[in-house]
FIBAMAR-178829 format. One record per atom (N, C-alpha, C, O): residue in three letters; x, y, z; atom name; residue number from 0. Coordinates in pm, 1 decimal. Example, Ala and Ser with C-alpha at 12.3 -4.5 7.8 and 13.67 -1.06 7.14 Angstrom:
// FIBAMAR-178829
+-----+----------+----------+----------+------+-----+
! res !       px !       py !       pz ! atom !   n !
+-----+----------+----------+----------+------+-----+
! ala !   1319.0 !   -569.0 !    780.0 !    N !   0 !
! ala !   1230.0 !   -450.0 !    780.0 !   CA !   0 !
! ala !   1320.0 !   -330.0 !    780.0 !    C !   0 !
! ala !   1423.6 !   -331.9 !    846.5 !    O !   0 !
! ser !   1285.0 !   -225.0 !    708.0 !    N !   1 !
! ser !   1367.0 !   -106.0 !    714.0 !   CA !   1 !
! ser !   1290.0 !      3.0 !    787.0 !    C !   1 !
! ser !   1340.9 !    113.8 !    803.9 !    O !   1 !
+-----+----------+----------+----------+------+-----+
//
This chain:
// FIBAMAR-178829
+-----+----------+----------+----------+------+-----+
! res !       px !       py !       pz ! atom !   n !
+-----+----------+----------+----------+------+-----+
! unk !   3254.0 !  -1769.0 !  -1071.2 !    N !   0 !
! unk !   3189.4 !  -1690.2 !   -968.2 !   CA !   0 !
! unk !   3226.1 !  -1543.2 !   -980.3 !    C !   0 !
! unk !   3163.6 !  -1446.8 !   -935.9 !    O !   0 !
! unk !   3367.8 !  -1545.2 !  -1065.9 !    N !   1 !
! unk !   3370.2 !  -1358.0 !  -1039.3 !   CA !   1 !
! unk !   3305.2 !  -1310.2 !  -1139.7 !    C !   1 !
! unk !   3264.0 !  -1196.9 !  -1114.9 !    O !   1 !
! unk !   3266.3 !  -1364.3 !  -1288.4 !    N !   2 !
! unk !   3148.2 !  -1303.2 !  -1365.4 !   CA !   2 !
! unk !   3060.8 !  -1287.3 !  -1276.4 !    C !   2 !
! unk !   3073.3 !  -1177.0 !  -1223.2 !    O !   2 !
! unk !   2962.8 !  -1358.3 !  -1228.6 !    N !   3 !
! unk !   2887.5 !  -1346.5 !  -1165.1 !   CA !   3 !
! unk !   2856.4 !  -1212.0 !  -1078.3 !    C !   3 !
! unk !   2764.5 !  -1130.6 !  -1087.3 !    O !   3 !
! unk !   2989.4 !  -1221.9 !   -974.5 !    N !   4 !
! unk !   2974.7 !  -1093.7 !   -900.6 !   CA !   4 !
! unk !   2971.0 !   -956.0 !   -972.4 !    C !   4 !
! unk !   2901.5 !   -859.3 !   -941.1 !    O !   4 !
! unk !   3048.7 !   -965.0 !  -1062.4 !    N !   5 !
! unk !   3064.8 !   -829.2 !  -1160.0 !   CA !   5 !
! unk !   2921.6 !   -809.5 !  -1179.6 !    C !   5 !
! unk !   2847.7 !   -722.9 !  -1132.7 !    O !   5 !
! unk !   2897.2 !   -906.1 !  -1257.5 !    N !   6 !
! unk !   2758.0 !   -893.8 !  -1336.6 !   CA !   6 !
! unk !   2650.4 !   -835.1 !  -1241.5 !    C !   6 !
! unk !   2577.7 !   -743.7 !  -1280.5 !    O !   6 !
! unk !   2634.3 !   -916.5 !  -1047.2 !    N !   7 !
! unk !   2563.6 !   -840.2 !   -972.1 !   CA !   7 !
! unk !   2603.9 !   -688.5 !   -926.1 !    C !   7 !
! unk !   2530.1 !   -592.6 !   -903.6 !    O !   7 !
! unk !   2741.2 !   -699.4 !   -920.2 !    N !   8 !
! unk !   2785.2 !   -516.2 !   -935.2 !   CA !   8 !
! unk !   2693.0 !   -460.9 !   -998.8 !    C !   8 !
! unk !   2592.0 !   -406.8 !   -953.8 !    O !   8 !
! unk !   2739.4 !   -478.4 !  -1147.4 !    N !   9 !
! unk !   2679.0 !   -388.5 !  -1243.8 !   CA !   9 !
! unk !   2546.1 !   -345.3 !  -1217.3 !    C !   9 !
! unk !   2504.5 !   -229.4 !  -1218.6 !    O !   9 !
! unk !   2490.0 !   -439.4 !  -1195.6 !    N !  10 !
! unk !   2303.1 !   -484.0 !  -1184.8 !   CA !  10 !
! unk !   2298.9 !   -354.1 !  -1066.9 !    C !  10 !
! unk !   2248.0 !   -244.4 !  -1090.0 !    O !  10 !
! unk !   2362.9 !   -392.9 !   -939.3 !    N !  11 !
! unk !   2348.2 !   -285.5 !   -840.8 !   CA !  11 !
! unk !   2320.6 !   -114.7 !   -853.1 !    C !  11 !
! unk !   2237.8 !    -30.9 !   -817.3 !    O !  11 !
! unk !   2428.4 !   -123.0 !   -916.8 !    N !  12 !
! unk !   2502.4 !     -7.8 !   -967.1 !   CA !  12 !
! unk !   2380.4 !     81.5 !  -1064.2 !    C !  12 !
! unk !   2351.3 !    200.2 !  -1049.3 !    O !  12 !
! unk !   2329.7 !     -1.8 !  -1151.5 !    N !  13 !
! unk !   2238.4 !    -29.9 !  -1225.5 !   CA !  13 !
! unk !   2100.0 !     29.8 !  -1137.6 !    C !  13 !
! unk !   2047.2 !    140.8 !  -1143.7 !    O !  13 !
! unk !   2064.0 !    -93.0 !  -1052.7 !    N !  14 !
! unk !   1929.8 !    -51.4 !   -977.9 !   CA !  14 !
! unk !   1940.3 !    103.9 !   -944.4 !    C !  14 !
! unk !   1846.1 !    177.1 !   -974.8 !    O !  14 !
! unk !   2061.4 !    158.6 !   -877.8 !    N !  15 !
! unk !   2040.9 !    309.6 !   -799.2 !   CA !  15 !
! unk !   2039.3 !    363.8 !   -936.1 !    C !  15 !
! unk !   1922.4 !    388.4 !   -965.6 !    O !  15 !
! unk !   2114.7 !    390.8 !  -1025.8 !    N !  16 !
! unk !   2053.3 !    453.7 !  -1143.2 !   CA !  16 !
! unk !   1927.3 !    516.1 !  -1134.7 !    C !  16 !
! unk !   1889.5 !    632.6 !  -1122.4 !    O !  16 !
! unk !   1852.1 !    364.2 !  -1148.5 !    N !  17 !
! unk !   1698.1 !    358.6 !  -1190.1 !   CA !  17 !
! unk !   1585.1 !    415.2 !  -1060.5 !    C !  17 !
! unk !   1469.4 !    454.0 !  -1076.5 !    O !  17 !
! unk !   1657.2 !    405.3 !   -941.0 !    N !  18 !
! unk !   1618.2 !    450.1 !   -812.1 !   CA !  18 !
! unk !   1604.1 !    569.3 !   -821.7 !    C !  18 !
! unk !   1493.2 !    618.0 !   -799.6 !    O !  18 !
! unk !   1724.6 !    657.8 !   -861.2 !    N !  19 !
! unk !   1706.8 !    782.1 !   -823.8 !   CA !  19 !
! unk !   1647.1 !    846.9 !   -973.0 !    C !  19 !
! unk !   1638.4 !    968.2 !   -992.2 !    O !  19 !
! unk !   1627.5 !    794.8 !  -1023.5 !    N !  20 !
! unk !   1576.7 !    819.8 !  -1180.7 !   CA !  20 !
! unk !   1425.8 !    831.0 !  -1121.9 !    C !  20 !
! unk !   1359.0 !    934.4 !  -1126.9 !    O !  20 !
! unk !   1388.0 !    723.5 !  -1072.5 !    N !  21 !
! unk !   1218.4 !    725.6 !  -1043.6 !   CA !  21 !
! unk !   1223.8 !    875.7 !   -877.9 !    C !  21 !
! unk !   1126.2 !    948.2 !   -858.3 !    O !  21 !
! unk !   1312.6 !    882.0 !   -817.6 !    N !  22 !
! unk !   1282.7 !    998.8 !   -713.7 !   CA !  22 !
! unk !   1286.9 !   1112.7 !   -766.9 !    C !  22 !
! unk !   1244.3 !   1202.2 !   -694.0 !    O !  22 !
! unk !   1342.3 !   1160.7 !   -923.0 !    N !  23 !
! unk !   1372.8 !   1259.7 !   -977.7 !   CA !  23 !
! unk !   1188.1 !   1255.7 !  -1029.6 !    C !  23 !
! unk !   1112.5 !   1352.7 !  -1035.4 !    O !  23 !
! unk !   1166.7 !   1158.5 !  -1050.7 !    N !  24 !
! unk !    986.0 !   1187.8 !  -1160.1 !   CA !  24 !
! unk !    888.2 !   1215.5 !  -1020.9 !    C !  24 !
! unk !    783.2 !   1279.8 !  -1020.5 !    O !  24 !
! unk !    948.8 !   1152.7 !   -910.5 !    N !  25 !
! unk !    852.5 !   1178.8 !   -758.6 !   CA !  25 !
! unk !    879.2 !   1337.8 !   -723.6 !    C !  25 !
! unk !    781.1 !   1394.4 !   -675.2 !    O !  25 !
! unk !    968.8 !   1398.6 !   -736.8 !    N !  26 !
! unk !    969.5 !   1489.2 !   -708.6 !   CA !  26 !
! unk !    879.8 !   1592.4 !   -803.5 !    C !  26 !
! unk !    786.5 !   1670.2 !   -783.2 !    O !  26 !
! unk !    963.1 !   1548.5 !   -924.3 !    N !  27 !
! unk !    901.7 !   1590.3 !  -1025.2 !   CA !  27 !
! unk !    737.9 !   1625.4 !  -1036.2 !    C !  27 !
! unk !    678.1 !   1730.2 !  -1061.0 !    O !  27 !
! unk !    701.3 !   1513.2 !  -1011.4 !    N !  28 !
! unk !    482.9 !   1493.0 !   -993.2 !   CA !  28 !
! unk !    454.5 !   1581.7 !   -886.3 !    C !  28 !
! unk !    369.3 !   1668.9 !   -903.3 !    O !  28 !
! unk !    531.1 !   1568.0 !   -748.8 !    N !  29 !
! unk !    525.6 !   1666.0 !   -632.4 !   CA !  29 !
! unk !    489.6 !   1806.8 !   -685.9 !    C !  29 !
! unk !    396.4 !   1878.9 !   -650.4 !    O !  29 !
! unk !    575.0 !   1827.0 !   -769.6 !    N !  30 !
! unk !    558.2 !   2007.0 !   -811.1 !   CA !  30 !
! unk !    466.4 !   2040.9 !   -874.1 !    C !  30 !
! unk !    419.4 !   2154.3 !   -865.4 !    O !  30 !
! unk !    396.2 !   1900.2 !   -993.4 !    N !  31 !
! unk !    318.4 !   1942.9 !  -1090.5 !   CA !  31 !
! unk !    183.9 !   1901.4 !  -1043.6 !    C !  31 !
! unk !     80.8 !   1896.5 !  -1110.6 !    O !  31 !
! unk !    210.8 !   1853.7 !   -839.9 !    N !  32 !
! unk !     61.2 !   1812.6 !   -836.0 !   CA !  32 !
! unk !     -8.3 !   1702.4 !   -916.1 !    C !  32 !
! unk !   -130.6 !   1690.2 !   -922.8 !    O !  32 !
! unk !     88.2 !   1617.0 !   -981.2 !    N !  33 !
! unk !     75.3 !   1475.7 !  -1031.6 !   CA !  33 !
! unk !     62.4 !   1355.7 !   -921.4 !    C !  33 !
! unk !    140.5 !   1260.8 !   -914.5 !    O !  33 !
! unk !    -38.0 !   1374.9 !   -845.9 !    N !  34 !
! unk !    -60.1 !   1281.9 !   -741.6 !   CA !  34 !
! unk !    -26.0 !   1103.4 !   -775.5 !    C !  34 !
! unk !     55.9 !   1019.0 !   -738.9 !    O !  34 !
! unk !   -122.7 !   1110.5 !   -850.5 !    N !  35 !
! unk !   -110.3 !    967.4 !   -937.7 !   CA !  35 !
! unk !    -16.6 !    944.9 !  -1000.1 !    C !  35 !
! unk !      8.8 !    825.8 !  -1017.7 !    O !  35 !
! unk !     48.5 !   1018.1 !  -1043.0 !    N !  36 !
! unk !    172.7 !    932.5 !  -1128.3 !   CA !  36 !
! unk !    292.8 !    902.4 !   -978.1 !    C !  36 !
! unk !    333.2 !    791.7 !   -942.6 !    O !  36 !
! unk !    327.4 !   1036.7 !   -913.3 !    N !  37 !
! unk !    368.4 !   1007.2 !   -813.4 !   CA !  37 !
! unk !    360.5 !    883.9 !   -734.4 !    C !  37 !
! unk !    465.2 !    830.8 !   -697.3 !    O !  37 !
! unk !    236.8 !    828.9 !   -702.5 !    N !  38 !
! unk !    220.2 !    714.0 !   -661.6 !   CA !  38 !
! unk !    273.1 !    593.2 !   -715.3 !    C !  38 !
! unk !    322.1 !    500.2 !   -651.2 !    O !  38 !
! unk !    254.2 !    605.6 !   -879.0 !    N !  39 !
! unk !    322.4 !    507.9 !   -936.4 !   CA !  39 !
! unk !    441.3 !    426.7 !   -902.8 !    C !  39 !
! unk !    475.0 !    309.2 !   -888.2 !    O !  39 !
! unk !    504.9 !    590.0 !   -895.7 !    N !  40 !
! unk !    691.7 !    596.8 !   -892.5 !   CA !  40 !
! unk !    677.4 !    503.8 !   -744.1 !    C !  40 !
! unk !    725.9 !    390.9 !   -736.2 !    O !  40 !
! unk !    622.3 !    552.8 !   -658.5 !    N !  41 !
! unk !    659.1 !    507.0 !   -535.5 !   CA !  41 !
! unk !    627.0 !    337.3 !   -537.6 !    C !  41 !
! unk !    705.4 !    245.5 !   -513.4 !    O !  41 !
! unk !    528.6 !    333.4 !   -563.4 !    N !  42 !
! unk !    518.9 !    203.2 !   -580.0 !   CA !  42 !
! unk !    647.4 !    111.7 !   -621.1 !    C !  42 !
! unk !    716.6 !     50.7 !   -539.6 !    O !  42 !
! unk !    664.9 !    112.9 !   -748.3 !    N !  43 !
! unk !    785.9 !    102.8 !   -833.9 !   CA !  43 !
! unk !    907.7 !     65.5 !   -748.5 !    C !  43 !
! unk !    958.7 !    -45.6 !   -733.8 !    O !  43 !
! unk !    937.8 !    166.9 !   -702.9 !    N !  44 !
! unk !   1082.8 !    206.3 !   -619.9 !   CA !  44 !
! unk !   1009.1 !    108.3 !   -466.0 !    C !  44 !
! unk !   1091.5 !     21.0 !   -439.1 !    O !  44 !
! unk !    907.9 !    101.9 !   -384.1 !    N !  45 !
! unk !    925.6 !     36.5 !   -300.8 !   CA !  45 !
! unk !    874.0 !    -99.1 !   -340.2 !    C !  45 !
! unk !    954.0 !   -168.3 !   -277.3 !    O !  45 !
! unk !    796.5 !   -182.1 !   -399.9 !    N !  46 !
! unk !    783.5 !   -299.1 !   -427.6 !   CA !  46 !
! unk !    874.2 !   -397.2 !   -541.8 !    C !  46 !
! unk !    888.9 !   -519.4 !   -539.7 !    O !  46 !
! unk !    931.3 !   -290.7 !   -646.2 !    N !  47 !
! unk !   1025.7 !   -372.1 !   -711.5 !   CA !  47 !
! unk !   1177.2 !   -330.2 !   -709.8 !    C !  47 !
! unk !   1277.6 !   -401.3 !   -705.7 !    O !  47 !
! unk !   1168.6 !   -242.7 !   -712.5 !    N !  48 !
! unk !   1365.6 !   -207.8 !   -770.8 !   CA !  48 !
! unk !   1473.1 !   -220.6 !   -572.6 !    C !  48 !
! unk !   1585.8 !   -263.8 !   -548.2 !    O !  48 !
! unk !   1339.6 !   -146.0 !   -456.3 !    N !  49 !
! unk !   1415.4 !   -159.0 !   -351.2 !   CA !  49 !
! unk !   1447.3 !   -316.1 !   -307.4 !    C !  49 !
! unk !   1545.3 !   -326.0 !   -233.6 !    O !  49 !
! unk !   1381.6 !   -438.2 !   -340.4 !    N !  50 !
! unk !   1356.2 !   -530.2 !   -320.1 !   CA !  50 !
! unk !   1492.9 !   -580.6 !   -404.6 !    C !  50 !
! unk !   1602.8 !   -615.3 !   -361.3 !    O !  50 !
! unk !   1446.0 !   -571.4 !   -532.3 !    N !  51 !
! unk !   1570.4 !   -617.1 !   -643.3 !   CA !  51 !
! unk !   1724.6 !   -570.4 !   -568.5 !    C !  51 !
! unk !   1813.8 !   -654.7 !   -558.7 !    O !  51 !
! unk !   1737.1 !   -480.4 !   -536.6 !    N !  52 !
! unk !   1865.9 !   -389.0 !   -443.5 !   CA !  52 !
! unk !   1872.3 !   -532.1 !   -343.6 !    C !  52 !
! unk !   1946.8 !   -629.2 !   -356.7 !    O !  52 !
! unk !   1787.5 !   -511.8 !   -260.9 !    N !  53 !
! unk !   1805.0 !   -543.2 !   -133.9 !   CA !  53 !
! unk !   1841.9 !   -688.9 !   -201.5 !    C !  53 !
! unk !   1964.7 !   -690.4 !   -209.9 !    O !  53 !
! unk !   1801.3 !   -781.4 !   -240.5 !    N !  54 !
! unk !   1841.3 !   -938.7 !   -314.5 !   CA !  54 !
! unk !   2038.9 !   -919.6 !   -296.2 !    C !  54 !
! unk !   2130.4 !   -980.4 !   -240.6 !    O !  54 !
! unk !   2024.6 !   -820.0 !   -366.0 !    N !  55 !
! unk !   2158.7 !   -841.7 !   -467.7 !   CA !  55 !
! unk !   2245.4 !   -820.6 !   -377.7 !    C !  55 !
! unk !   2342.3 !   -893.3 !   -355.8 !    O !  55 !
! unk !   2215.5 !   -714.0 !   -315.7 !    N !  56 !
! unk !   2337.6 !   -642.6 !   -222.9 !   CA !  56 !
! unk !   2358.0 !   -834.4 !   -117.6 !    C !  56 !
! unk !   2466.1 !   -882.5 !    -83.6 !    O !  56 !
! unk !   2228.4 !   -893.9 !    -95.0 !    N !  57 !
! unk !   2248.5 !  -1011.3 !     35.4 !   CA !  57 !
! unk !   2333.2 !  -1078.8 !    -42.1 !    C !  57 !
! unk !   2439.1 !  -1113.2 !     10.5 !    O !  57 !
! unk !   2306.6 !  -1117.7 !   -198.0 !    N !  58 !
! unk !   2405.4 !  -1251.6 !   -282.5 !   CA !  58 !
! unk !   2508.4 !  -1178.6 !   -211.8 !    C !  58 !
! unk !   2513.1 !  -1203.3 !    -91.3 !    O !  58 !
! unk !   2588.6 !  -1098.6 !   -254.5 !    N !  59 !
! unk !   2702.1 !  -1068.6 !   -260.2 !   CA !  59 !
! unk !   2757.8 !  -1065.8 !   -125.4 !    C !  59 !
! unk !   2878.6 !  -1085.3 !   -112.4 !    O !  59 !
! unk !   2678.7 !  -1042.3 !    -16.1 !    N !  60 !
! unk !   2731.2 !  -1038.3 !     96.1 !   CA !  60 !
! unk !   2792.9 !   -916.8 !    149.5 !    C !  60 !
! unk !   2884.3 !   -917.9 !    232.0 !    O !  60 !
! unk !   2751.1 !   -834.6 !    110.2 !    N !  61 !
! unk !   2814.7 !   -691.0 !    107.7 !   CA !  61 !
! unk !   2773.5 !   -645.3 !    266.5 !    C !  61 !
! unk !   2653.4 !   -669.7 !    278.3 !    O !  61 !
! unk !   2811.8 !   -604.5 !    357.1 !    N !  62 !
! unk !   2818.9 !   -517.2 !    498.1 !   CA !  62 !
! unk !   2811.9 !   -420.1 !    475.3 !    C !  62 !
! unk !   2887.6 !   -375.8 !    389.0 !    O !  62 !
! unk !   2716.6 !   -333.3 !    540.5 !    N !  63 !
! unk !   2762.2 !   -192.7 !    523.4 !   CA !  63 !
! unk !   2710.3 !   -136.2 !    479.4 !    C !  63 !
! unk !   2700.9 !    -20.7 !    521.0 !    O !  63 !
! unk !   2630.7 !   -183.5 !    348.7 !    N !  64 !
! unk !   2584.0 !   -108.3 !    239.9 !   CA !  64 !
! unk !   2417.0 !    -69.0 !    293.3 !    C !  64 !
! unk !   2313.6 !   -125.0 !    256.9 !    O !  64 !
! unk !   2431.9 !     42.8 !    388.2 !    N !  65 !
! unk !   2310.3 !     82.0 !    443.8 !   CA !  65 !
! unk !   2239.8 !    171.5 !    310.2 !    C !  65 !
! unk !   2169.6 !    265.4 !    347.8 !    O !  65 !
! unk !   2252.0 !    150.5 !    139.9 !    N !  66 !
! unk !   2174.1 !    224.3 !     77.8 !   CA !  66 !
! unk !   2028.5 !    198.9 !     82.3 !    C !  66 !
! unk !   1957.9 !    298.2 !     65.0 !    O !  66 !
! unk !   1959.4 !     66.0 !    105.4 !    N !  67 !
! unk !   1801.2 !     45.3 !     84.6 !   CA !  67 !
! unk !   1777.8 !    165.4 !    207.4 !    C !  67 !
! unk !   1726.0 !    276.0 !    191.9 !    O !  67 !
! unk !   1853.2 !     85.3 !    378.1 !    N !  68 !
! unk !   1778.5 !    175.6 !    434.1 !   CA !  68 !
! unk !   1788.5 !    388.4 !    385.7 !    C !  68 !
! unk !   1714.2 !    482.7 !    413.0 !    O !  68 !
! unk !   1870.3 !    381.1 !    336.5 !    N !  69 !
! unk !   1882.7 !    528.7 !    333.8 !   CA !  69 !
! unk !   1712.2 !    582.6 !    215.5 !    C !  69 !
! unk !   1622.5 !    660.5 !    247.8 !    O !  69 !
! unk !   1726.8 !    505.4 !     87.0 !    N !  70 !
! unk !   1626.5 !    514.7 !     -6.9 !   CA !  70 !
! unk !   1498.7 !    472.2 !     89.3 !    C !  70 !
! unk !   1415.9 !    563.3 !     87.3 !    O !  70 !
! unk !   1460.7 !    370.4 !    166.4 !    N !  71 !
! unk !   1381.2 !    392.3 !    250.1 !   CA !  71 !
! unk !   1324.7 !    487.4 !    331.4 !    C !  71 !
! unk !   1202.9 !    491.9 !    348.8 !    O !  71 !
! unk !   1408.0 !    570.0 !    386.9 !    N !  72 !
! unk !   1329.1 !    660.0 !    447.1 !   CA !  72 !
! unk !   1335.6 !    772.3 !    399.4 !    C !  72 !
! unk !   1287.3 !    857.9 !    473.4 !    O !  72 !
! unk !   1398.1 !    828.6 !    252.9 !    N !  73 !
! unk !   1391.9 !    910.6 !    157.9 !   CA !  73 !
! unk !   1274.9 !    904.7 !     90.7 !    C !  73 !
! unk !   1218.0 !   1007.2 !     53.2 !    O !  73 !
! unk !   1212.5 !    744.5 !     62.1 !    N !  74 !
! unk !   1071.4 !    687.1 !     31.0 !   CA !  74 !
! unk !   1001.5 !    777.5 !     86.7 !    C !  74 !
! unk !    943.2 !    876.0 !     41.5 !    O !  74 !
! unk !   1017.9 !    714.8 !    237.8 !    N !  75 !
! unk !    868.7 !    751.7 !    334.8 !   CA !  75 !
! unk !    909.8 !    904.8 !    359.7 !    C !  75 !
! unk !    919.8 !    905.0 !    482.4 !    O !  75 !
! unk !    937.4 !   1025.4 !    320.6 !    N !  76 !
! unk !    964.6 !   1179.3 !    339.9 !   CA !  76 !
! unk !    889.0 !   1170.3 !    210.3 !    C !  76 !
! unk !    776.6 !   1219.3 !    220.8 !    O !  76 !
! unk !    917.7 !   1121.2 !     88.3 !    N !  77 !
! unk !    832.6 !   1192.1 !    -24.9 !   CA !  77 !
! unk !    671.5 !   1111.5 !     30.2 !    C !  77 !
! unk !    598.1 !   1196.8 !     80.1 !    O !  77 !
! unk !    630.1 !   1018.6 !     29.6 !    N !  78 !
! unk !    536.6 !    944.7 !     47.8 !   CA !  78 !
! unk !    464.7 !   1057.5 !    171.5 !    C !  78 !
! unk !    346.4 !   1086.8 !    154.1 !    O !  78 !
! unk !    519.7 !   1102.7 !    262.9 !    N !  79 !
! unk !    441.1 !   1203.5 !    350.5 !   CA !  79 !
! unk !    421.3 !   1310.0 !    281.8 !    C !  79 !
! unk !    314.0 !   1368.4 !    296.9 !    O !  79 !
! unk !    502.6 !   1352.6 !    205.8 !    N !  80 !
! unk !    486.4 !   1495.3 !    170.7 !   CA !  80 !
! unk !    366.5 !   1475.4 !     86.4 !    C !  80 !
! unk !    298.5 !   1578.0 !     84.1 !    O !  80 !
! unk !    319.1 !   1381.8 !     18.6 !    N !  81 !
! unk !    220.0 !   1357.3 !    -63.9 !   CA !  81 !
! unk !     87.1 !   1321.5 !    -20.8 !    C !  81 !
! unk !    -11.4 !   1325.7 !    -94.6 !    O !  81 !
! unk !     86.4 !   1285.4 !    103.4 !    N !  82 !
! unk !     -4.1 !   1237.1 !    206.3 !   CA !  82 !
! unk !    -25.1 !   1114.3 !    186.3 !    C !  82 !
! unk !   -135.6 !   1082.0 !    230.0 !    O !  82 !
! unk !     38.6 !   1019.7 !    133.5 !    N !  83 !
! unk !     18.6 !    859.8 !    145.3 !   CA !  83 !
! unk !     69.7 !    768.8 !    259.7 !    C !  83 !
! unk !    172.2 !    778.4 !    327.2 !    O !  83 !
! unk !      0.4 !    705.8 !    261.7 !    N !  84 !
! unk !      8.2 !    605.7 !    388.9 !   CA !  84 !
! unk !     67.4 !    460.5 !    337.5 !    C !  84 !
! unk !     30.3 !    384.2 !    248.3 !    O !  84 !
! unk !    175.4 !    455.6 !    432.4 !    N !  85 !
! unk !    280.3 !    294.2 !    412.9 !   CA !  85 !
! unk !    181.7 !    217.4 !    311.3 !    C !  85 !
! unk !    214.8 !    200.5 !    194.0 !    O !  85 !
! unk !     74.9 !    177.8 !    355.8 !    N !  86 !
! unk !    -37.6 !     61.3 !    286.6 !   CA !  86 !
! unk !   -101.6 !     69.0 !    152.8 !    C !  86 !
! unk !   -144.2 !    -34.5 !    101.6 !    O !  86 !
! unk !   -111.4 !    178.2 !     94.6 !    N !  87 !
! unk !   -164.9 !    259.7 !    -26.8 !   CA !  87 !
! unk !   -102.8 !    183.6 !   -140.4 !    C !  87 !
! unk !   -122.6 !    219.0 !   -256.6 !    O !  87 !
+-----+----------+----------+----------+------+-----+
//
């Protein structure tokens, strides 16, 4: 079981990487007026990687770890600034 946990560490650890990797290309599209790719990212970051987070952090049982909600509403600030709506 403690491979295991390591291994979901890592993975965690891992996902925000890739989280803030995709808010760096959202911002990024923001400036260049890359509407569409922007969207991509968001997509991305809210249907797979926040989800994958949110899994891992429950295995483990972790308290505390308010990061989805924080990337959540860091989400929905770029997602306004872009004019997209939750449903899009």
């Amino acid at each position: 079981m403690v491979k295991r946990a390591k291994r979901i560490e890592k993975g965690i650890e891992s996902l925000k990487k890739e989280i803030e990797s995709h808010f760096d290309k959202i911002e990024e599209d923001i400036l260049e007026k890359n509407i569409d790719r922007g969207r991509y990212h968001i997509k991305e970051i809210d249907r797979s990687l926040l989800k994958a987070l949110e899994i891992k952090i429950k295995i483990l049982g972790i308290k505390g770890d308010n990061s989805v909600l924080i990337y959540r509403e860091r989400l929905e600030k770029l997602r306004k600034s872009i004019g997209l709506n939750e449903f899009e």
